[in-house]
N, C-alpha and C positions, 0 to 999 in steps of 0.2 A: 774364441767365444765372444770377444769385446762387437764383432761385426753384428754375430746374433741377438746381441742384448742389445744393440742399438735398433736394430729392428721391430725388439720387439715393444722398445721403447716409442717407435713412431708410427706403426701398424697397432691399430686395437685388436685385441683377441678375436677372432671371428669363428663361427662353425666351420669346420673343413675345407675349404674350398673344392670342387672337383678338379681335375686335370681333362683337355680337350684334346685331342687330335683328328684334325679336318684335312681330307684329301681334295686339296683344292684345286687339282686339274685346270683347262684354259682358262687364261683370264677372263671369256667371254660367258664367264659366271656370274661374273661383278656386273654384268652390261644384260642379260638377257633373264628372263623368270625362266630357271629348271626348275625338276627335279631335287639338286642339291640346293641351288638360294634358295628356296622353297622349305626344305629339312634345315638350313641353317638359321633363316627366320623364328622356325618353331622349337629350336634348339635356344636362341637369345633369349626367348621368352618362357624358357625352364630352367635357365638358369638363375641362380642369385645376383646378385649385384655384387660386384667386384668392389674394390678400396680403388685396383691397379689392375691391368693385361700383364703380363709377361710374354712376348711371341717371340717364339723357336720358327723360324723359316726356312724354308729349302733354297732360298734366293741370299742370304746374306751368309756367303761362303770367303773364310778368313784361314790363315796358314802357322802355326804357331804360336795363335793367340787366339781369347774367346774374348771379342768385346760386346761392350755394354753399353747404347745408346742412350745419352745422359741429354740428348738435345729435352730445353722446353718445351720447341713444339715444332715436331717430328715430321717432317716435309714428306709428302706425296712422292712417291716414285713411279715412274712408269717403266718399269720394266723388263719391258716387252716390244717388239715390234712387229708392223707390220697388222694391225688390227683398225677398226673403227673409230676415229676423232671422236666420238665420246667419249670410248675408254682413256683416251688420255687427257678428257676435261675433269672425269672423277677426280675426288679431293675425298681426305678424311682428316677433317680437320680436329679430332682429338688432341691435348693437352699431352706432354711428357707427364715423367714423373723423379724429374734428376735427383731430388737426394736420392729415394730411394732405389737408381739405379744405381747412383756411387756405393753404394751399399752392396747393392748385391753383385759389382763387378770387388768389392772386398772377399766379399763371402766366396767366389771363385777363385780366387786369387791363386789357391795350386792346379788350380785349370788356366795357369798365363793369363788370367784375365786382364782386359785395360777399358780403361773409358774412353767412348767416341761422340762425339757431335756432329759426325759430317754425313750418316746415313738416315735414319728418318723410317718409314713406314714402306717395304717394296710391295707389290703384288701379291705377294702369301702372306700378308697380313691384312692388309685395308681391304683386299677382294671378298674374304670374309667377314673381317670385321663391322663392315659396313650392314651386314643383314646379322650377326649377331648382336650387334650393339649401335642402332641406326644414330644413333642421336649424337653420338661420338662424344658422349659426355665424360669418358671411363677414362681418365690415364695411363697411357700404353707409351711401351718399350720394346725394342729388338734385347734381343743376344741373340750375338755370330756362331757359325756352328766351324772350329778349327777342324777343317778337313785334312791336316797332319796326321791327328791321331785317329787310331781304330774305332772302332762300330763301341765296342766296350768302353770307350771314352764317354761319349754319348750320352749310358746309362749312367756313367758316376755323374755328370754334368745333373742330370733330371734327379738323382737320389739328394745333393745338397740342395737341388732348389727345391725342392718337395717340404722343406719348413716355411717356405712362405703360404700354403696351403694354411696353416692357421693363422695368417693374418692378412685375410681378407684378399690373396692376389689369384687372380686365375690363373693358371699356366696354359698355355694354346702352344703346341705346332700344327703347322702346317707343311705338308709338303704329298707326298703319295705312296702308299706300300708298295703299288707296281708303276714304275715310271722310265718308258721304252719308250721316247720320242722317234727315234730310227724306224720301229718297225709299227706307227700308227697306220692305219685303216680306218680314214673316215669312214662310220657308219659301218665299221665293219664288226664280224662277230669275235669276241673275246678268245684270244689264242691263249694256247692250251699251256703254255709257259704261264700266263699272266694270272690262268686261273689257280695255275697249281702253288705259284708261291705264293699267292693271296690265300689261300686254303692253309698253305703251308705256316704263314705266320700269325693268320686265325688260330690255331690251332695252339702253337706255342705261346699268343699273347692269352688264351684260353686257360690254358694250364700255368702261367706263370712262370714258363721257360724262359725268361728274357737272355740267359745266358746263353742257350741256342740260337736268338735271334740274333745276337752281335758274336756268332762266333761263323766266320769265314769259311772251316775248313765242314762246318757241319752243314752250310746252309750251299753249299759246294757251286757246282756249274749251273743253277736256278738264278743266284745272286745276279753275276754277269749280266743275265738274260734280261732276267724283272727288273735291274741298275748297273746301266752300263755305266754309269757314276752315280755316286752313293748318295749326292745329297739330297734328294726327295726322300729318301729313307730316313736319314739321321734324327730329323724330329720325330720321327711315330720311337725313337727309341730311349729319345728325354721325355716322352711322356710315359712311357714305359717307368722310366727309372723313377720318376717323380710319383707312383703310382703304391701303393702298398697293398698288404695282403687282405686286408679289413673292406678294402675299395668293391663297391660292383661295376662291373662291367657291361657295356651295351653298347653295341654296333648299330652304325645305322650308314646309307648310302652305300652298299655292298657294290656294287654296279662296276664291269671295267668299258670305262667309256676310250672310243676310236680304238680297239681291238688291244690296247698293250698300255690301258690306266686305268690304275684302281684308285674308286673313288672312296674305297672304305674309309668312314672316320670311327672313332668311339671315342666314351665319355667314362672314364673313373669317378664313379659316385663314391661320396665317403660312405661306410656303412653303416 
């Protein structure tokens, strides 16, 4: 309780905050007007103003351990190769937010959490971030998603962080519900795997099944298909778990972009 109370000692009481999750797809979102920066923009500008970010990314993948980016000021990653020398002159030069990261790698702490300074902001955060919050004026942090543990880890991760919601932090992942890089088709039409577990876990984040969404043997030979590795899923499952029954729900960017990615995102309104 000592971690809670110190939080709540440094965070002001705030309305609700909502929970984000954005399927951020190529990085040549960050670089080009779609579609999705396009809904990301108009998403920045409905939401409230944060204290602090908290981003769950599908890029900052750790083994045994959930850490907590405690850097002041959170260095640019490029992530990715093989793209456009723009993309890797992009910069988001938003501020940390180190106590309150030491803090909340406390508050995980039966999640192995530890503090890190050496990672910074990778591509599923600043690619969005930059049209939700252009000014980079907000305070943002990573936490690592430990790929050790099961899907149902996940959810317990998203259910403790779900008290920073009243004081003033946004929670954002990013990553994608359907994410087959093996089997893309530029420009090609949406395969029928991709649309069925995107339906499939529509359905279940709809009803509030999240224990179907992080259980393995229920979500069967789909799983595989839609995440031939898991971590583009894991954040759509900490905003799940950060999510409560009170919450509204709304989808937006449904679309599976190059035949086998889903760019569904939605947004947990308090109710």
């Amino acid at each position: 309780m000592h971690d809670l109370h110190a939080l709540r000692d440094r965070l002001a009481p705030s309305a609700r905050m909502p929970v984000v999750f954005l399927g951020h797809g190529s990085p040549m979102n960050a670089l080009n007007d779609t579609a999705y920066s396009r809904a990301w923009t108009t998403l920045g500008q409905s939401l409230p103003q944060p204290a602090a970010i908290l981003v769950v990314s599908a890029h900052w993948m750790t083994r045994g351990t959930t850490l907590v980016d405690v850097s002041a000021l959170p260095k640019t990653i490029h992530d990715f190769y093989g793209f456009p020398q723009p993309l890797y002159e992009m910069t988001y030069p938003a501020p940390g937010n180190p106590e309150l990261a030491r803090e909340v790698a406390s508050l995980l702490a039966s999640h192995h959490a530890a503090e890190d300074d050496t990672w910074g902001l990778d591509h599923g955060a600043w690619a969005v971030l930059r049209f939700l919050y252009p000014e980079a004026n907000v305070p943002v942090f990573q936490v690592s998603i430990d790929m050790s543990r099961g899907l149902d880890h996940q959810l317990e991760v998203g259910r403790t962080l779900s008290q920073l919601r009243d004081r003033g932090v946004l929670i954002l992942g990013s990553g994608n519900v359907v994410h087959n890089l093996r089997l893309m088709r530029p420009g090609g039409a949406p395969q029928d795997f991709a649309l069925e577990f995107d339906q499939l876990f529509t359905s279940r984040l709809e009803d509030r099944d999240f224990a179907a969404l992080a259980d393995t043997n229920r979500l069967g030979s789909l799983l595989p298909m839609a995440h031939p590795t898991v971590d583009h899923y894991m954040p759509a499952l900490t905003i799940a778990g950060a999510s409560d029954k009170a919450d509204r729900l709304t989808f937006m960017t449904d679309a599976i972009d190059l035949g086998s990615v889903s760019m569904r995102s939605f947004v947990f309104h308090a109710g």
